[in-house]
MIGU-208397 format. One record per residue (C-alpha): residue number from 1; residue in three letters; x, y negated, z negated. Coordinates in nm, 2 decimals, padded with zeros to 4 digits, m for minus. Last residue first. Layout:
# residues N
- nr_rest_east_north_up
- NUM_ALA_X_Y_Z
...
//
This chain:
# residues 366
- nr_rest_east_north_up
- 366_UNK_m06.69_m02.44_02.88
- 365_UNK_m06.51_m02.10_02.86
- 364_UNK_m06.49_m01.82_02.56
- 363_UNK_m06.18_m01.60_02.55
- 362_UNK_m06.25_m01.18_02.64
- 361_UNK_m06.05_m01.21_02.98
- 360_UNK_m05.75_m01.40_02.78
- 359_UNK_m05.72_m01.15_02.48
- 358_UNK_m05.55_m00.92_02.80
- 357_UNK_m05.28_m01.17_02.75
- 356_UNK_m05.23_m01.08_02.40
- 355_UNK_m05.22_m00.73_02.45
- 354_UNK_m04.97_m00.75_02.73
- 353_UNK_m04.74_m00.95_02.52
- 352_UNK_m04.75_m00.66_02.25
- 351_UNK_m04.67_m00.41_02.50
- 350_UNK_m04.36_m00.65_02.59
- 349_UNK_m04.25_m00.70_02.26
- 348_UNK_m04.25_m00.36_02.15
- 347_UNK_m04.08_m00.29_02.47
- 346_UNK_m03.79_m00.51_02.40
- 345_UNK_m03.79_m00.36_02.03
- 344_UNK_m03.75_00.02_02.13
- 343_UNK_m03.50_m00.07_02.39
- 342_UNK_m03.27_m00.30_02.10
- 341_UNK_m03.36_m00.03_01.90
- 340_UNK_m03.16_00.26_02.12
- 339_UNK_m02.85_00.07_02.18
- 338_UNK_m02.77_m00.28_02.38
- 337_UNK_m02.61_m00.56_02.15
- 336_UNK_m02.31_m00.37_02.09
- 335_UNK_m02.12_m00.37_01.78
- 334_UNK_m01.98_m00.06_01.78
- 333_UNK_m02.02_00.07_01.44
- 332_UNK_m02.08_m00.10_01.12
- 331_UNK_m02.25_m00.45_01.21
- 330_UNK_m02.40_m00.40_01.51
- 329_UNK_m02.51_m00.02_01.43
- 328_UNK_m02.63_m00.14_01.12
- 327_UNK_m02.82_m00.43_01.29
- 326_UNK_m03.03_m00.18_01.52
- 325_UNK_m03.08_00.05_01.25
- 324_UNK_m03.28_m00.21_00.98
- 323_UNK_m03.43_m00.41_01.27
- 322_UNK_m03.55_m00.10_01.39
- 321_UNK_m03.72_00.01_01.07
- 320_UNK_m03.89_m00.34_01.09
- 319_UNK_m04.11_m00.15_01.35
- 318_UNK_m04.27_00.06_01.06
- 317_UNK_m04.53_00.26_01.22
- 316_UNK_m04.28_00.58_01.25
- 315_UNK_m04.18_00.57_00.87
- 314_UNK_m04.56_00.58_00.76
- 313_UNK_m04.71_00.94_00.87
- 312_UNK_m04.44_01.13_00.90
- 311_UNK_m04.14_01.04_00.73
- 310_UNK_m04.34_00.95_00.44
- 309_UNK_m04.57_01.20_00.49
- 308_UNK_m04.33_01.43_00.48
- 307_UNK_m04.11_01.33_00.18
- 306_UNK_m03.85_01.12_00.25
- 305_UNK_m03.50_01.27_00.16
- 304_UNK_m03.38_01.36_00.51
- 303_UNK_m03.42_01.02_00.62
- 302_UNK_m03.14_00.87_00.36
- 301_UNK_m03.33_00.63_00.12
- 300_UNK_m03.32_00.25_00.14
- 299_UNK_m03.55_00.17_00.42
- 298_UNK_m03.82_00.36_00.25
- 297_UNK_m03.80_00.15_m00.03
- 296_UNK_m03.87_m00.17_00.17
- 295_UNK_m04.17_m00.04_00.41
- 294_UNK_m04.39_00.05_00.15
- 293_UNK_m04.38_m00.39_00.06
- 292_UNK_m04.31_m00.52_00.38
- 291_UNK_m04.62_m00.28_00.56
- 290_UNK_m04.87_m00.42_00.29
- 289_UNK_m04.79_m00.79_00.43
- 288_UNK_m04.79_m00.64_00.80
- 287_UNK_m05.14_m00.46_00.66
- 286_UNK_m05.26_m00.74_00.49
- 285_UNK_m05.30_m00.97_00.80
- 284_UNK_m05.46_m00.80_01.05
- 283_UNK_m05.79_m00.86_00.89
- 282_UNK_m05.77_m01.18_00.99
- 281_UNK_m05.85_m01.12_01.35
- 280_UNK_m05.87_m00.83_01.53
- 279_UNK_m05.79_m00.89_01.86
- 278_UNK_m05.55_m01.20_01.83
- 277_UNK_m05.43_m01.11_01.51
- 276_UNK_m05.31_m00.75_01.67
- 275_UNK_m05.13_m00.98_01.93
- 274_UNK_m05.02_m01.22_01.70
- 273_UNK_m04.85_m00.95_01.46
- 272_UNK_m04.69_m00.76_01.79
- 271_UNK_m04.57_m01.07_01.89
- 270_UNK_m04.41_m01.22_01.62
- 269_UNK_m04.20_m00.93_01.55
- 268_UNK_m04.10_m00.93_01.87
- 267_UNK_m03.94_m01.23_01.88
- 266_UNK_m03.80_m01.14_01.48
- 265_UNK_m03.63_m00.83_01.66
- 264_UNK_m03.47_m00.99_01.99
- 263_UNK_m03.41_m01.33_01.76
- 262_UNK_m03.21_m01.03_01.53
- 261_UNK_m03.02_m00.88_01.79
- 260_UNK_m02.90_m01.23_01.94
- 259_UNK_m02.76_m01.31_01.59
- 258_UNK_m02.64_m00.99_01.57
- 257_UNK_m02.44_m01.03_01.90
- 256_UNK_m02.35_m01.35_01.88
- 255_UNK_m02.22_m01.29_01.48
- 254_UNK_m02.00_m01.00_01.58
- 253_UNK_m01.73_m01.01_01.29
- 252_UNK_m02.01_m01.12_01.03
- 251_UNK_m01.85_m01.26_00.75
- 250_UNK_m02.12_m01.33_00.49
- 249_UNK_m02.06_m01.60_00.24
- 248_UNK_m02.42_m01.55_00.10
- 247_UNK_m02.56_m01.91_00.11
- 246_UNK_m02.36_m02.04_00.43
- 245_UNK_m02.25_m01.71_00.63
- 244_UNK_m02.61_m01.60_00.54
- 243_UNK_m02.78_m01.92_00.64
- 242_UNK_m02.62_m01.92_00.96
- 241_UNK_m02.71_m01.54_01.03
- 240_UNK_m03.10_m01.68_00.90
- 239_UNK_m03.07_m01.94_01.16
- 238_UNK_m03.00_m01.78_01.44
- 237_UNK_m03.24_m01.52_01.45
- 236_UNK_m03.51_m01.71_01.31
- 235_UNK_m03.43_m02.00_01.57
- 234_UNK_m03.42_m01.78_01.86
- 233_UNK_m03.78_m01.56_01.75
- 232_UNK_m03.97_m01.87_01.70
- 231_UNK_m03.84_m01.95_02.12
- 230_UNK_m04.00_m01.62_02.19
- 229_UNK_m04.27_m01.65_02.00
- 228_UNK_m04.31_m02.05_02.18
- 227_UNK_m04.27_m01.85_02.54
- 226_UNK_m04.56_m01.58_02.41
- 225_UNK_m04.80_m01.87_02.26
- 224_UNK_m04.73_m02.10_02.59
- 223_UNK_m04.83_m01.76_02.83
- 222_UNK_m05.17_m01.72_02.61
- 221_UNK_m05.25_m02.07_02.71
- 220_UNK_m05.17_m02.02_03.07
- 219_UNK_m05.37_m01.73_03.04
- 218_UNK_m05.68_m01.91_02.92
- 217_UNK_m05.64_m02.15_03.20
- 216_UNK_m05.65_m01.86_03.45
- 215_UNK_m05.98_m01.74_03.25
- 214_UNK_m06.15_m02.08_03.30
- 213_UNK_m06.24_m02.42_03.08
- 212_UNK_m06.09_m02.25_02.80
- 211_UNK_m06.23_m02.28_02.43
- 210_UNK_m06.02_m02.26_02.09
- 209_UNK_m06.20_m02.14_01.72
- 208_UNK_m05.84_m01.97_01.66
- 207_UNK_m05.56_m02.01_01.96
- 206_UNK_m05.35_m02.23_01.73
- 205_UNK_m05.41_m02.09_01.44
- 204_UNK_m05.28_m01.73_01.57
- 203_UNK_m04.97_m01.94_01.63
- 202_UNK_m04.93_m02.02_01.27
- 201_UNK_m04.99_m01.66_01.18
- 200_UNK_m04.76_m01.49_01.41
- 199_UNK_m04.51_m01.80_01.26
- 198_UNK_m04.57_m01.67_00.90
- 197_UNK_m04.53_m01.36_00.97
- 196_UNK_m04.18_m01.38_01.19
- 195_UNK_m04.07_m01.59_00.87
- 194_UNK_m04.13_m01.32_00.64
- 193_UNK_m03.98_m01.02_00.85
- 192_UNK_m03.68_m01.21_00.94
- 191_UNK_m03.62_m01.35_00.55
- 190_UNK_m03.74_m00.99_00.44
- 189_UNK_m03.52_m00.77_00.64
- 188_UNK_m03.20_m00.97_00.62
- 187_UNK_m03.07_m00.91_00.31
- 186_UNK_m03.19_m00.55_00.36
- 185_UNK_m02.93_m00.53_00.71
- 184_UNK_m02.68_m00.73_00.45
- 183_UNK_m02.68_m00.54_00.14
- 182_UNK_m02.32_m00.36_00.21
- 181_UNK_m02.19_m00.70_00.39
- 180_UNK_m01.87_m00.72_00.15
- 179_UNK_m01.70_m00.40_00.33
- 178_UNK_m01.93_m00.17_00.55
- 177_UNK_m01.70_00.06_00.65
- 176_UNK_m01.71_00.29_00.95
- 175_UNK_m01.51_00.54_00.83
- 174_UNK_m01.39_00.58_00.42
- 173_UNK_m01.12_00.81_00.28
- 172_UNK_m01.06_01.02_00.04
- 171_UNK_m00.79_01.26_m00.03
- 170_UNK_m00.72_01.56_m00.24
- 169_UNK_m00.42_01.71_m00.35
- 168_UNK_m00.49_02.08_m00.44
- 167_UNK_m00.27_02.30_m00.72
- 166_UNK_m00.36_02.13_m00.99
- 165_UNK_m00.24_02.36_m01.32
- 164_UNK_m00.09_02.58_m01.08
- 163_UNK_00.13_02.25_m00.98
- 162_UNK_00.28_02.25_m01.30
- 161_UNK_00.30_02.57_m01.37
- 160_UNK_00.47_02.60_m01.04
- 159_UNK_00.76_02.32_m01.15
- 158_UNK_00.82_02.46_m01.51
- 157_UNK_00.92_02.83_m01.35
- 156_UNK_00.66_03.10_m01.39
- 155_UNK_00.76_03.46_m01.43
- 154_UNK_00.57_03.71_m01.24
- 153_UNK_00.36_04.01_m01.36
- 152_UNK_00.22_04.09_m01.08
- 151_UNK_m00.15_04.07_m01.21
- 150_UNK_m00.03_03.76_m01.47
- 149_UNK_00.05_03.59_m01.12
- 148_UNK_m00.26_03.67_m00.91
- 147_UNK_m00.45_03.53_m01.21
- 146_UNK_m00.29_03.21_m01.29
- 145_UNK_m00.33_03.16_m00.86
- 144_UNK_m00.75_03.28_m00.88
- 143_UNK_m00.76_03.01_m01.25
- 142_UNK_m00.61_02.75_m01.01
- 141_UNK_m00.80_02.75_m00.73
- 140_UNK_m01.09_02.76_m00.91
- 139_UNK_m01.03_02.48_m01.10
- 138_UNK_m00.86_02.27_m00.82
- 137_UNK_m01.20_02.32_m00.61
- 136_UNK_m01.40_02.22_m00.89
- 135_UNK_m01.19_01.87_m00.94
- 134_UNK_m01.28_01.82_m00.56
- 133_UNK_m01.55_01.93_m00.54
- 132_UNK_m01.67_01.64_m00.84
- 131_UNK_m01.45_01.39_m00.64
- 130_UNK_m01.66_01.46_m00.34
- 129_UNK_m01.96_01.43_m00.51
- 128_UNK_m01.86_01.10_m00.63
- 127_UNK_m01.81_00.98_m00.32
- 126_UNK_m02.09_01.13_m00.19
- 125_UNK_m02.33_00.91_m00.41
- 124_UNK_m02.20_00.62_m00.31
- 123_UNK_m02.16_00.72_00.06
- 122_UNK_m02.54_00.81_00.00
- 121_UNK_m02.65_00.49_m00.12
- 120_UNK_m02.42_00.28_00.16
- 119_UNK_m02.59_00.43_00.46
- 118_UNK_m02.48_00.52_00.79
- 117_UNK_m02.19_00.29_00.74
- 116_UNK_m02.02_00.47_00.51
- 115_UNK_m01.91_00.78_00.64
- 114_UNK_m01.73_00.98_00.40
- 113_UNK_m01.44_01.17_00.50
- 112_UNK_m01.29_01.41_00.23
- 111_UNK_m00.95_01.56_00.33
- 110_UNK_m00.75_01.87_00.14
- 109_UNK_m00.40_01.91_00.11
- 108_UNK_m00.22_02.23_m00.07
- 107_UNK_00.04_02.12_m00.33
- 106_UNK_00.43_02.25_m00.21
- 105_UNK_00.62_02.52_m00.42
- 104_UNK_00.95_02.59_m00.36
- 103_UNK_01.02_02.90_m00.57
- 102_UNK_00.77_03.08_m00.37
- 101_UNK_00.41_03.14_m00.48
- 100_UNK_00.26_02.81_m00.43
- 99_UNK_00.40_02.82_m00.10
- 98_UNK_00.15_03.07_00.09
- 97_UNK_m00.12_02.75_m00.02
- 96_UNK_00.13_02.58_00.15
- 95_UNK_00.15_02.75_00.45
- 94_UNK_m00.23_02.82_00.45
- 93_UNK_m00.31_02.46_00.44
- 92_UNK_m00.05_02.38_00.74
- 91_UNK_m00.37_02.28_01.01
- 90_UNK_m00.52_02.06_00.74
- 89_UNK_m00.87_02.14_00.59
- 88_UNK_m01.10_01.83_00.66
- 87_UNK_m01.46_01.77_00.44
- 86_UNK_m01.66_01.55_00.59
- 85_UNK_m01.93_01.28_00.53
- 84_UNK_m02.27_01.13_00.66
- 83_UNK_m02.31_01.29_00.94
- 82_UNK_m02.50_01.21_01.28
- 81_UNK_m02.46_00.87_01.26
- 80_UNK_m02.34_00.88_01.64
- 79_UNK_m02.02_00.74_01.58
- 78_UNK_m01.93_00.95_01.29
- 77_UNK_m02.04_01.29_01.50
- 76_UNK_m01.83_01.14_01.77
- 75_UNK_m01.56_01.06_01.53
- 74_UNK_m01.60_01.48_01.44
- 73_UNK_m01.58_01.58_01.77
- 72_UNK_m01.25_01.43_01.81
- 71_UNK_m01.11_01.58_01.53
- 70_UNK_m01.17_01.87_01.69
- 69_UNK_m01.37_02.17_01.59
- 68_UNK_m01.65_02.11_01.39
- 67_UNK_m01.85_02.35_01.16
- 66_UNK_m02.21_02.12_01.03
- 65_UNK_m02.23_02.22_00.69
- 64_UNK_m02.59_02.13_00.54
- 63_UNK_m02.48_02.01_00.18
- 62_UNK_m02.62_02.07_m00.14
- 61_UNK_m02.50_02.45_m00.07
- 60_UNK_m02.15_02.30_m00.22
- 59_UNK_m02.03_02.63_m00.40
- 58_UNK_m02.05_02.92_m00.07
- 57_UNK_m01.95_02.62_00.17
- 56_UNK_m01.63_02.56_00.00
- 55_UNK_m01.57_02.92_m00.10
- 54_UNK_m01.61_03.00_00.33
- 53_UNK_m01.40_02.71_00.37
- 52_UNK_m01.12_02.83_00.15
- 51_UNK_m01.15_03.20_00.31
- 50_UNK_m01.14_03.00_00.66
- 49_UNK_m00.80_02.86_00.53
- 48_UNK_m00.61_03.11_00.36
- 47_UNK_m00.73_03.39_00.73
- 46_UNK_m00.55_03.15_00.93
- 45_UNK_m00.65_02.90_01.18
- 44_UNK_m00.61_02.58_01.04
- 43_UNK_m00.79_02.31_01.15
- 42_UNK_m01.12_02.36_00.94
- 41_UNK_m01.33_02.06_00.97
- 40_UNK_m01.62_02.11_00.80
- 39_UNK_m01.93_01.83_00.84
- 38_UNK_m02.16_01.72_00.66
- 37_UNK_m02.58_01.71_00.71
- 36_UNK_m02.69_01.60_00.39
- 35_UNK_m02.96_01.85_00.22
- 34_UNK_m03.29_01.77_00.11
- 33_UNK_m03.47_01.73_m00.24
- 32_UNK_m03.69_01.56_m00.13
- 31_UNK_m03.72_01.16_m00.35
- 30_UNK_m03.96_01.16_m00.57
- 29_UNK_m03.95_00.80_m00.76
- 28_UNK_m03.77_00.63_m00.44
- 27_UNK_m04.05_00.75_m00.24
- 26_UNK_m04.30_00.69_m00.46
- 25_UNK_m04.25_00.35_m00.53
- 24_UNK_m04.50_00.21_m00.28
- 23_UNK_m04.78_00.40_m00.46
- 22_UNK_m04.73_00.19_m00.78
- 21_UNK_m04.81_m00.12_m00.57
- 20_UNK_m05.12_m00.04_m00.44
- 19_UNK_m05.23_00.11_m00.75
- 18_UNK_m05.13_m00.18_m00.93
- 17_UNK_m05.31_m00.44_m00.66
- 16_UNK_m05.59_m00.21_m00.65
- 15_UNK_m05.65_m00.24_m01.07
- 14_UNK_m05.62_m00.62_m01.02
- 13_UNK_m05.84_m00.62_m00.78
- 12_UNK_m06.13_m00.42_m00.91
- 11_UNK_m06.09_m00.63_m01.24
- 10_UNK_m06.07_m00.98_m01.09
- 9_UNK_m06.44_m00.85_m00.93
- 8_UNK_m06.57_m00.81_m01.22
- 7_UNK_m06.52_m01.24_m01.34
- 6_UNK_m06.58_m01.28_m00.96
- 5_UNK_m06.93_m01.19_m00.99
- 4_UNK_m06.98_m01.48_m01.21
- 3_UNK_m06.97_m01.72_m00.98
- 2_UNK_m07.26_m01.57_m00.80
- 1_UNK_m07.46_m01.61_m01.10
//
């Protein structure tokens, strides 16, 4: 009879497994409907231009214009990752756009910046919404210059018809590019995140069902499973950046640095799943695997489109998020070892340690 309970029970958990995994596409299914900070870089000071950037801001309100000043300012907005595009209006637009009207016409010049690194979805996506401006722009543009000239009455020569018909030459251009490794902070997500599992659990094993002779011996103990996470973590990192330049024909500029970086991330990975292992026990388990599974859409969608309590209540307990950020800013931007998740990570690791060597006044002794 008890054999048969599992017959019902296969019902309960296959119908949690689906509901499990249904919820975990939520994010991507109903994305907010947020706007991208971009920036507006108007370098020309005359009335043409800040007109133009008024219509510009009055037709793309998908965007939250950020007004910059300097071009340096606005590489220090890239830099930071605090935009994910721009649009630039030259210091001569109003002299050309005063040109159109002469017999020596020349096109006005617009700039679209989109920042690539910060994440490769939405520089997709704003590439084409840039194009899309663009080919609005030059329709309004052109239908107010037709218009001024049928008001006046003015005869069109071949070469202004021309250029009435497109009157803006667009350009785009890409910052901080991510080139063939586009995938590669996801790519390495799961192989890290897997592996750094698999060795909490392994070690967890180790310590399971174990008796100490004293407290200080416990420690020593607990002091062997933090060294041999840490050595885990050197081999993970290492090896999956080998495996990617072998399997994936990666080229990764700074591989020291990300390889470093990710034995940093997968170290303590490690600890933080032994240490709640070590207190809590098996029930541990199924929220690190659950945590891969809501974790991986939410890595691929711009912050400002998770819903709140996404971004409120999930995003913050995902310490795989600082794999995903740390790596990107190794990869795509400055390609330093030392920024805000390599801190986050070091003291994940260290709380984490902690926890596992306070385990050591709670162990058994013989």
């Amino acid at each position: 009879m008890k054999q048969n309970k599992f017959l019902f029970l296969s019902f309960i958990a296959v119908f949690i497994i689906l509901f499990v995994f249904s919820a975990t596409q939520i994010p991507i299914s109903h994305p907010k409907n947020a706007s991208l900070p971009v920036a507006l870089v108007v370098e020309d000071s005359q009335a043409g231009a800040t007109q133009f950037a008024h219509q510009i801001q009055t037709k793309a309100t998908q965007f939250e214009w950020v007004k910059v000043n300097s071009q340096k300012e606005l590489k220090s907005l890239f830099e930071s990752q605090a935009i994910y595009g721009a649009v630039i209006i030259p210091k001569d637009f109003s002299k050309q756009m005063a040109s159109l009207q002469t017999a020596s016409p020349i096109p006005t010049q617009i700039k679209f910046v989109v920042n690539e690194g910060k994440n490769v979805t939405i520089a997709n996506n704003l590439t084409q919404g840039f194009q899309a401006m663009g080919l609005q722009l030059n329709q309004l543009m052109s239908q107010q210059l037709f218009a001024q000239m049928k008001q006046k009455n003015i005869q069109l020569t071949a070469q202004q018809a021309q250029l009435f018909a497109q009157p803006i030459q667009s350009t785009l251009s890409k910052v901080n590019e991510v080139g063939s490794l586009k995938t590669a902070p996801l790519s390495f997500f799961q192989p890290v995140w897997m592996a750094s599992l698999i060795g909490a659990v392994l070690l967890f094993f180790s310590s399971k069902n174990r008796s100490f002779k004293s407290t200080k011996q416990a420690i020593g103990f607990r002091f062997i499973q933090i060294g041999i996470s840490c050595l885990l973590g050197l081999v993970i990192g290492f090896s999956v950046l080998w495996f990617s330049t072998w399997m994936l024909n990666y080229s990764i500029q700074h591989f020291s640095v990300a390889a470093l970086f990710l034995s940093l991330a997968s170290s303590a990975f490690i600890l933080i799943i032994l240490a709640c292992m070590s207190w809590i026990g098996f029930a541990a388990l199924p929220i690190f695997v659950l945590l891969m599974f809501f974790g991986l859409p939410l890595l691929q969608l711009a912050p400002e489109m998770l819903p709140s309590f996404y971004a409120d209540w999930i995003m913050p307990w995902l310490p795989f998020q600082f794999l995903f950020d740390g790596l990107r800013e190794i990869l795509f931007f400055n390609g330093s070892f030392w920024n805000e998740s390599t801190v986050t990570l070091t003291w994940i690791g260290i709380i984490a340690a902690l926890f596992i060597l306070s385990k050591s006044f709670l162990n058994k002794t013989v």
